[in-house]
N, C-alpha and C positions, 0 to 999 in steps of 0.2 A: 619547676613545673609551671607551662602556662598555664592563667585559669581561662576559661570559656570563653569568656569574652575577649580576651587576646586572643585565641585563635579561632573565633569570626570575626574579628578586626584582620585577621590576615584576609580573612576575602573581602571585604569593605576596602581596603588598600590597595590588592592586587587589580580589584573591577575597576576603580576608580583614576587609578596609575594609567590602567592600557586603554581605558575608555579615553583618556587625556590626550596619552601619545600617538594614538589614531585617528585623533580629533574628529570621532563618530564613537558613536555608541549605547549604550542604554543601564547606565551605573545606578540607577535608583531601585530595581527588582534586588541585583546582589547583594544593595546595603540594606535593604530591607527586611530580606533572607535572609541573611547569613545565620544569626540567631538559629535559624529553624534547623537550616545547612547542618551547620555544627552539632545540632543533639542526634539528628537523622546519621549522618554518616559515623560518626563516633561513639554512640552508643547502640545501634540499630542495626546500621546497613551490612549485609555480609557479601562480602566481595573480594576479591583478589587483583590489586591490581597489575600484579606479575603476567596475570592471566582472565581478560577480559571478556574471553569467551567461556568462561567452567560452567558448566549448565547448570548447575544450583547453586547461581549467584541470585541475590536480588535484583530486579530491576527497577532502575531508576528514571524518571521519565521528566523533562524539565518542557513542561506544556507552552508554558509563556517563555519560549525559547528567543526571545529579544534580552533575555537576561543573561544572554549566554555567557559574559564573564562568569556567573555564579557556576555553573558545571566546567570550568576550564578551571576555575581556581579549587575547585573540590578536585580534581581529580592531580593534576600539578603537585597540590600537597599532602595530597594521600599518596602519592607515590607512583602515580601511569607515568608512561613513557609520554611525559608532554614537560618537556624541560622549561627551564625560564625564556629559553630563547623565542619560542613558539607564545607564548602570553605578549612578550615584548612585542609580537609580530602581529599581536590581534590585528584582523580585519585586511592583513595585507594579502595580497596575491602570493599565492601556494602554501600559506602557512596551515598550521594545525589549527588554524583559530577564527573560523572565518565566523563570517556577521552574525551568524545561526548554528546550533549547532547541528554537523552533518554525519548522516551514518555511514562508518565504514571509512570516515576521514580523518578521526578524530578516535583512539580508543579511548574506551569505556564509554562512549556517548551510544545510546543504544536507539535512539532512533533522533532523526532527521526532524525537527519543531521550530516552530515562529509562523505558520500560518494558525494563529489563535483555534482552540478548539480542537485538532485531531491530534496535540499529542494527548490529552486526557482517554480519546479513544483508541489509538494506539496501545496506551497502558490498559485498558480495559478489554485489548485483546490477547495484550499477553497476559492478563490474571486468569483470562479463557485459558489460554493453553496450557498456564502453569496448573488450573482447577483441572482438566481431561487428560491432559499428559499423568499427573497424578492419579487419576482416576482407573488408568488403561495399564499404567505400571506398579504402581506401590503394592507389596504384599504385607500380610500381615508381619509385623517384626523389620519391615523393608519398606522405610519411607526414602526413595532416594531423588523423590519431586516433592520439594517441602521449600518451597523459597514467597515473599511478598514482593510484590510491586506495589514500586512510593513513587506519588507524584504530584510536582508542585502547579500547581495554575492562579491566575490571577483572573482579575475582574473581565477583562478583556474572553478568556475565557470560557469564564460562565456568560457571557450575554450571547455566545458565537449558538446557533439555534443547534449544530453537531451535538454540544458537548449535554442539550437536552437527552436528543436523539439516543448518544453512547449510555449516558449517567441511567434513563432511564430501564434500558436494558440490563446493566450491571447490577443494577438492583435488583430486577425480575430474575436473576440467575444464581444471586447470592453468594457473590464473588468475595470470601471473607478476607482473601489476602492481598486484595486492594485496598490502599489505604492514600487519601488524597488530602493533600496540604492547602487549603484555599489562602493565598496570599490579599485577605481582605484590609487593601489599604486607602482603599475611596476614590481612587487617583488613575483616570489613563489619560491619553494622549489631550483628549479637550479639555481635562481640570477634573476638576472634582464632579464624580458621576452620578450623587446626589439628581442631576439635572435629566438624567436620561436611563438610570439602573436604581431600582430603588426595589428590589425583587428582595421577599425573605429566601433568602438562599437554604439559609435551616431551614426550615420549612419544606422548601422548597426538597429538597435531600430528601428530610424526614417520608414527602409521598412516594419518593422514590423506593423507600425499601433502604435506603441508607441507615447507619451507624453514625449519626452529628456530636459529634462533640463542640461544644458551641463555645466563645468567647475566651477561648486562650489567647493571652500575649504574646503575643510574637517574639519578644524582644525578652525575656523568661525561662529562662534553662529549665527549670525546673515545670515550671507549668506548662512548657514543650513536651518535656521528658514524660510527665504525667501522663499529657495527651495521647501519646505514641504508643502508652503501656496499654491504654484504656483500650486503643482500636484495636492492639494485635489480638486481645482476648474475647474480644465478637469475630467468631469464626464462622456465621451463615450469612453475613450481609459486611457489604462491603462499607469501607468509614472516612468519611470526609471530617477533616480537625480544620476547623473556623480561628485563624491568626490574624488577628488584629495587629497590624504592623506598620510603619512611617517610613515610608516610600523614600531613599533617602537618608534612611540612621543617620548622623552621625555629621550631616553637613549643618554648618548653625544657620543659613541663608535659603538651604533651596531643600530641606526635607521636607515630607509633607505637602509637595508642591508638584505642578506637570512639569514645570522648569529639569528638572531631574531625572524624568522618566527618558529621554532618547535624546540627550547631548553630553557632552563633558562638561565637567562643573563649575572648570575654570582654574588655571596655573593658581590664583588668588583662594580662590573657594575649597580647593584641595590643601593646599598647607591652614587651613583651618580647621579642616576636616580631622589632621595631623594631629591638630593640637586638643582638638576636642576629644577624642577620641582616645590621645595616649600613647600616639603610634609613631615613636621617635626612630622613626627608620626611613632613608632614602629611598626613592620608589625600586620597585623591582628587588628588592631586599628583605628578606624571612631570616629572620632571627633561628639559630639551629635548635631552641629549646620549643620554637613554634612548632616548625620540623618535625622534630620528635613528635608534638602531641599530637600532629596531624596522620605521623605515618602509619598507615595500613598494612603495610606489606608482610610483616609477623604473620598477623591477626590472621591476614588472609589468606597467607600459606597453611596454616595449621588447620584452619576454617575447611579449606582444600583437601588436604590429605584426611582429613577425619571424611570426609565424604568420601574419598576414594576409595578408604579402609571399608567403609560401609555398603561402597557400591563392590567389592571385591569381594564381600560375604555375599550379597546378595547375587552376583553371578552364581557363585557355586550353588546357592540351593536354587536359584532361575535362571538358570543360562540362555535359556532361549528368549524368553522377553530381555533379558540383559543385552544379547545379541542385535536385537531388535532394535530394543532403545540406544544403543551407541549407532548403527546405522540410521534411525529414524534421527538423529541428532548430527550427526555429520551430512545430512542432506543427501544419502545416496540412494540409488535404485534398490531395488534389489532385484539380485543376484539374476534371474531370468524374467528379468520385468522384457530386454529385445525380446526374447522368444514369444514370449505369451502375447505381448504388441501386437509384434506382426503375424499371431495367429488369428489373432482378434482382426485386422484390415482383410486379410484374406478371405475371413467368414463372410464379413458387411459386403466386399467384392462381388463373393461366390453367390448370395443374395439378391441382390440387382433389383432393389424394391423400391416403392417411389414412395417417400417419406419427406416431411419435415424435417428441415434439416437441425431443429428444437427438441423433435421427439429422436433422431440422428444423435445427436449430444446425450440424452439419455441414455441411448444404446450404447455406447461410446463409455459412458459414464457406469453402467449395470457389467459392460464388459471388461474396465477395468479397475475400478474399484477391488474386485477382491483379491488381487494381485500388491492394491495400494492402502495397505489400513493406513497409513497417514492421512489421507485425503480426509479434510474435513469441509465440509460443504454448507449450502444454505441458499435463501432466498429472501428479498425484501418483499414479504406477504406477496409473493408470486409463484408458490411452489404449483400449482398444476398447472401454470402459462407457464412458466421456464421449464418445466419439467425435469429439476434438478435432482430431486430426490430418485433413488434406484431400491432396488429390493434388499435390499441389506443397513438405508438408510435408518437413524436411529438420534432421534431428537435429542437436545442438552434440554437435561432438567435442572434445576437446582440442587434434587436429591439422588440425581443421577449423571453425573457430567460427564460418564461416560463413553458417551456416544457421538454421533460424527453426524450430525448434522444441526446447523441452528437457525431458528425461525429469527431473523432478523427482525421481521414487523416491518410496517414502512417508514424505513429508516435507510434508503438508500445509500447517502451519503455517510454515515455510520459505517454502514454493513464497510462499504470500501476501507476505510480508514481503523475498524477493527481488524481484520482479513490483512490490514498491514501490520496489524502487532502480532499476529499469531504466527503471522511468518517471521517476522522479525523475533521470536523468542524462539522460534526453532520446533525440532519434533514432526509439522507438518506442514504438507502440501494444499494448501485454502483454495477453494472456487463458491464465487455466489454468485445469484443471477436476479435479474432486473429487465425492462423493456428497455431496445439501444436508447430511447429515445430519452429515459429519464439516467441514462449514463450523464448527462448536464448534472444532474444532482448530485453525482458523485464526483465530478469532476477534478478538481484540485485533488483528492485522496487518488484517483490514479496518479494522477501526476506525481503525487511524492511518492507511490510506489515506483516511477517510472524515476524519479530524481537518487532515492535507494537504491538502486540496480536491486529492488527485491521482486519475485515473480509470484504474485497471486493472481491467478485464473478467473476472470470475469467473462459470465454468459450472458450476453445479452441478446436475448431474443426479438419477435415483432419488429423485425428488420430493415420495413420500407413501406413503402407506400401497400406492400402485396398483402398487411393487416388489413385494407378497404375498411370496414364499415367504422371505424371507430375514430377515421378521420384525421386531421392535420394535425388537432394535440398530440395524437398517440404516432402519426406515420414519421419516422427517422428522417430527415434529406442530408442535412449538414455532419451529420455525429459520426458516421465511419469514415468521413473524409477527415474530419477534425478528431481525432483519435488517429490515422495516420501520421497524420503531421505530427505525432508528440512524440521527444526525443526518447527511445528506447524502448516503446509500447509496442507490441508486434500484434499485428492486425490481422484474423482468420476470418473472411468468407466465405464459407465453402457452399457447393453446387449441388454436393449430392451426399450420400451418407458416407462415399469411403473418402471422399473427403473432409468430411468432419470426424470421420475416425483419426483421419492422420493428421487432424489438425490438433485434435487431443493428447494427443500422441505427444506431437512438438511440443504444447504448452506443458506437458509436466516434464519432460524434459529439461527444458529451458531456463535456463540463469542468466541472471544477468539486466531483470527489467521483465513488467508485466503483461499477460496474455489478456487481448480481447477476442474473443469470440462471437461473431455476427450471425444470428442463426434466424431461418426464415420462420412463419407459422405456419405457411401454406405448402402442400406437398410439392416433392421437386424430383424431377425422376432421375434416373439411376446412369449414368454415362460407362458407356463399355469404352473399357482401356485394354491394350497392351499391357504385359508385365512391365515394360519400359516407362510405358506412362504413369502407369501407377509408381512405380519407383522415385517418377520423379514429380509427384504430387508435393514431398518433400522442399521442394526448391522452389516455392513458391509460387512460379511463372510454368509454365508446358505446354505443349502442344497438344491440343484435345481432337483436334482434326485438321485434316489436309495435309502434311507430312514431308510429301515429295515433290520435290523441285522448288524454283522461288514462287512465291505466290503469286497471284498476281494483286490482292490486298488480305488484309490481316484483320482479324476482329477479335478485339481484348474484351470479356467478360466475368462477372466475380457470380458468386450465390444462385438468386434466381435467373438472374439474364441468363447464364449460361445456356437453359435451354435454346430462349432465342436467338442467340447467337447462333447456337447450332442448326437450329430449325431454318435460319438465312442465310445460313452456309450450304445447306442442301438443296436450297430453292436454286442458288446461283450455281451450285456444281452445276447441276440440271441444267442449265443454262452454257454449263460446257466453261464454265470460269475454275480457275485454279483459287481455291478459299484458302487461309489457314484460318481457326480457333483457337485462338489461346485464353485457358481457365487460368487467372489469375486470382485467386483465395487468398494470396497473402502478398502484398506490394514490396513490405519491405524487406523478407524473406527474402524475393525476385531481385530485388535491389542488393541486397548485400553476397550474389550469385558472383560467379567471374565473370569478365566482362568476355569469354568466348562462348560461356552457356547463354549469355543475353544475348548476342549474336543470334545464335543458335536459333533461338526462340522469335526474338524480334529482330532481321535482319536488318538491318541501315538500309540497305538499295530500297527495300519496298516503304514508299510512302502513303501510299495508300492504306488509309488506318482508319479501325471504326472501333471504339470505345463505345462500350454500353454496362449505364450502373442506374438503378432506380436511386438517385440520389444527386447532388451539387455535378455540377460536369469541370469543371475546372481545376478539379486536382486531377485530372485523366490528360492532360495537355503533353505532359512531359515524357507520353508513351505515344501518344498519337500525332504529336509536334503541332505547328502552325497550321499549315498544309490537312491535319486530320481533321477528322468529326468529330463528338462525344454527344452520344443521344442519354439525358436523363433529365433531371428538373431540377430549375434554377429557382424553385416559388415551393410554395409546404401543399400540401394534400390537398386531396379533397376526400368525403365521405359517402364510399359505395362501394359494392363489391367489387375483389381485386382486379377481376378482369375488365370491367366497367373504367378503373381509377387508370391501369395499363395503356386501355385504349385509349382514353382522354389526353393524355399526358404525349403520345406518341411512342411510347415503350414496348414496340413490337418488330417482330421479325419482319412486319414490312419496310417499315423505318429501316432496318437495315440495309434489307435489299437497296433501298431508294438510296442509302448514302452512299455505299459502295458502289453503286451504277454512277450515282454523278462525282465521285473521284477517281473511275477508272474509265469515264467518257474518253 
């Protein structure tokens, strides 16, 4: 039988082998961890790694994801489908093992880390879902949401201002089955951070609302093991375990040192390491009585079937929540979500009211909500500017978690990067809402939801300049173009309310990558469609007017312009000119069309083109070509009312006119 310390010497060996053989890497979090690795998954963690996805597994979250040898060699020898050859392959092109670990690349790695700070909130999203997912199912005798979320972070970490933002929240909500491993080893990238982090972190915890357990060794099986029994039995607040640990274990030259933290140790410094440590074995070679102590795969099968057993009583006395919860877990609709949809577009149609297209999302949001009890929703302290909440919305308490909706606070960049863990653990459909403009604060957390292929719905309202009085801090220019450009992020401006119906539509539809939604403050009035155009609001691009025959030029418009596009489409009918209109709400939608409905829509012969967006003009180029216009603004706001900011700016239907008169001189 191995003891302990031999199999966290298997990941001290295996990080430091592949960290070698790829000559990049970052082998000082793994040997520093391991110690912790080893009581956490062996004694602790409940998981199956036959089966990655069983819904009442633990999740495990590895924040300071530059460690990522340490979660490749935990899962390797606990039995995933991640052979030796894929370790051997760290960091190379297509392997299972790249620089970070990635979700949905890699099983058991359950979310995408190494941008310091959101996997601790990612983890702090899914102890949300696993706290209300519990909350919405469990009957009395019928615990079948009963798992914790463990997660490791380092110093790096704690300084990132996110992991304030999340840490603070989780404590405000009293997430007891969060439990976080701070990797306190002194040491990141510049040396020792004495020089620049000198924060009481306990402390610091303690105002939080946290569970500290303070000054465990790291490198202490038992004073680990301690730690880990102490947090699971604080069940209203969440527990951070303080590990004092040497960045490094086991090396006699570079432990303890930045030298360690992000290179290989050296052909020389590894067979020391060897020797120091006890570890008479060729690299890439696990001893089978290591093996043995690491495998999971028993454990985790029997761990499985006792749930199953559990979950198979509880069908029979709850079959409909039973029903519910396996549908809400596989991610599917239910069953007349089309119908009731497109009953919903029809009404807003039949309607024809001139609304914000903010208080539109609302509508949207009131309409189909109760068709959706997954949706869980929220706002970063901007619930009556976003107008997120609907009549059926119902706050998360601590002593209620309940309910479907969470006050984020302003904590934007949180709110995004929690909203990724909630998806990412399953059960629900997440949207929160924020002004486009401070979408900048969230930024990177779209991105890794956009680098996930996972789809949380983000509303961001106060659209453009058309907020006026509050001026160039608050007016958007740059953000819906820079949001288009991100690989996988699908971008919704819509013009009027049945456009933001079916814009809503799409986004809970949608897999594969997350929804923005661009919505105005200011009313915007209602566009009469055909059954056809309506139909094809869906396809991002359409023809909102002018229709028949070639045009003689074309004018592309998103949100508010809409109207004036059309309002300069009318002037020039008038004028005995052949106009088209095309509402364009969603670019990349229109872009991923075939290339006969683009046609269709924007035909090649006509070069006459006038792009209109209260915003940057030079992502419109590539629809308008060389040859075309693009009327919007290339400089940030000014503060005055919208019509006032409009005219200023030249964002008017006369503008229009004027461009299309001098390209069709």
């Amino acid at each position: 039988m191995s003891s302990r310390r031999e199999l966290a010497n298997a990941i001290r060996a295996l990080s430091m082998d592949a960290v070698q053989k790829a000559k990049s890497g970052h082998p000082g979090a793994p040997m520093g961890m391991a110690d912790i690795a080893e009581v956490l998954w062996n004694d602790f963690l409940k998981h199956n790694p036959a089966n990655p996805k069983w819904p009442d597994r633990d999740r495990f979250v590895l924040s300071n994801g530059h460690g990522s040898m340490l979660i490749y060699s935990l899962l390797h020898l606990s039995g995933y489908d991640l052979p030796m050859e894929e370790i051997r392959n760290f960091r190379q092109l297509h392997s299972k093992t790249p620089g970070h670990p990635e979700y949905g690349h890699t099983p058991g790695v359950e979310t995408t880390t190494g941008p310091l700070g959101q996997g601790i909130c990612n983890a702090v999203g899914m102890a949300i879902a696993e706290k209300t997912l519990a909350a919405q199912f469990n009957r009395p005798g019928h615990a079948i949401v009963d798992h914790h979320t463990y997660v490791f972070l380092g110093d790096g970490c704690m300084m990132e201002g996110i992991s304030h933002e999340a840490c603070s929240l989780a404590g405000t909500l009293g997430l007891g089955k969060l439990i976080a491993f701070y990797d306190d080893n002194g040491i990141s990238i510049d040396g020792e951070v004495d020089g620049w982090f000198t924060d009481d972190t306990a402390k610091r915890f303690n105002a939080y609302g946290w569970h500290v357990v303070s000054g465990v060794d790291g490198h202490d099986p038992a004073s680990i093991k301690a730690a880990v029994e102490e947090a699971r039995a604080v069940g209203d607040r969440p527990s951070l375990i303080c590990c004092r640990t040497i960045i490094g274990w086991g090396s006699p030259n570079k432990q303890g040192k930045e030298v360690c933290h992000g290179a290989p140790l050296g052909e020389d410094e590894v067979a020391l390491v060897r020797k120091t440590i006890g570890w008479n074995h060729p690299p890439f070679e696990i001893p089978e009585q290591v093996y043995r102590g690491w495998d999971a795969k028993e454990a985790g099968a029997a761990a499985e079937a006792d749930w199953n057993r559990r979950f198979e009583a509880y069908a029979r006395a709850h079959p409909e929540p039973a029903a519910e919860f396996k549908r809400r877990i596989a991610g599917e609709l239910p069953a007349d979500w089309e119908r009731k949809a497109g009953d919903f577009i029809q009404s807003v149609n039949a309607l024809a009211r001139k609304v914000a297209t903010r208080k539109a999302s609302q509508d949207a949001i009131e309409g189909y909500a109760p068709a959706l009890p997954e949706l869980l929703g929220g706002s970063a302290d901007l619930t009556g500017s976003n107008l997120t909440m609907w009549s059926g919305s119902r706050a998360l308490t601590p002593d209620d978690p309940s309910g479907n909706y969470i006050h984020y606070g302003v904590r934007e960049f949180a709110q995004a990067a929690i909203m990724n863990g909630i998806e990412l653990h399953g059960g629900f459909r997440t949207y929160g809402g924020t002004f486009l403009v401070f979408s900048e604060y969230a930024r990177n957390a779209l991105r890794m939801a956009a680098l996930m292929q996972i789809s949380p719905i983000h509303v961001f309202t106060h659209d453009s300049i058309g907020l006026g009085e509050d001026g160039p801090t608050h007016q958007p220019v740059e953000q819906a173009a820079t949001l288009r450009l991100m690989p996988r992020m699908s971008v919704w401006r819509p013009c009027d309310a049945v456009e933001t119906a079916v814009a809503w539509k799409i986004a809970v539809e949608r897999r594969g990558g997350p929804t923005s939604l661009v919505l105005s403050r200011q009313g915007l009035p209602h566009m009469a469609r055909s059954p056809e155009q309506l139909e094809a609001i869906r396809r991002g691009g359409y023809v909102l007017f002018g229709g028949d025959g070639t045009p003689d030029a074309i004018i592309i418009a998103t949100g508010s312009e809409v109207e004036l596009a059309m309002q300069a489409a009318g002037a020039l009918t008038r004028e005995g000119r052949n106009i088209r209109v095309v509402s364009m709400p969603s670019t990349d939608t229109f872009d991923a069309q075939d290339a006969a409905y683009r046609e269709s829509v924007l035909p090649a012969s006509v070069r006459a083109r006038v792009a209109v967006e209260a915003g940057v003009t030079g992502y419109w180029t590539k629809y308008v070509g060389l040859d075309g216009r693009v009327i919007g603004l290339d400089r940030f706001g000014e503060s005055a009312p919208a019509a006032e900011v409009y005219a200023y700016f030249g964002i008017t239907a006369e503008h229009i006119v004027r461009a299309v008169k001098e390209l069709t001189a």
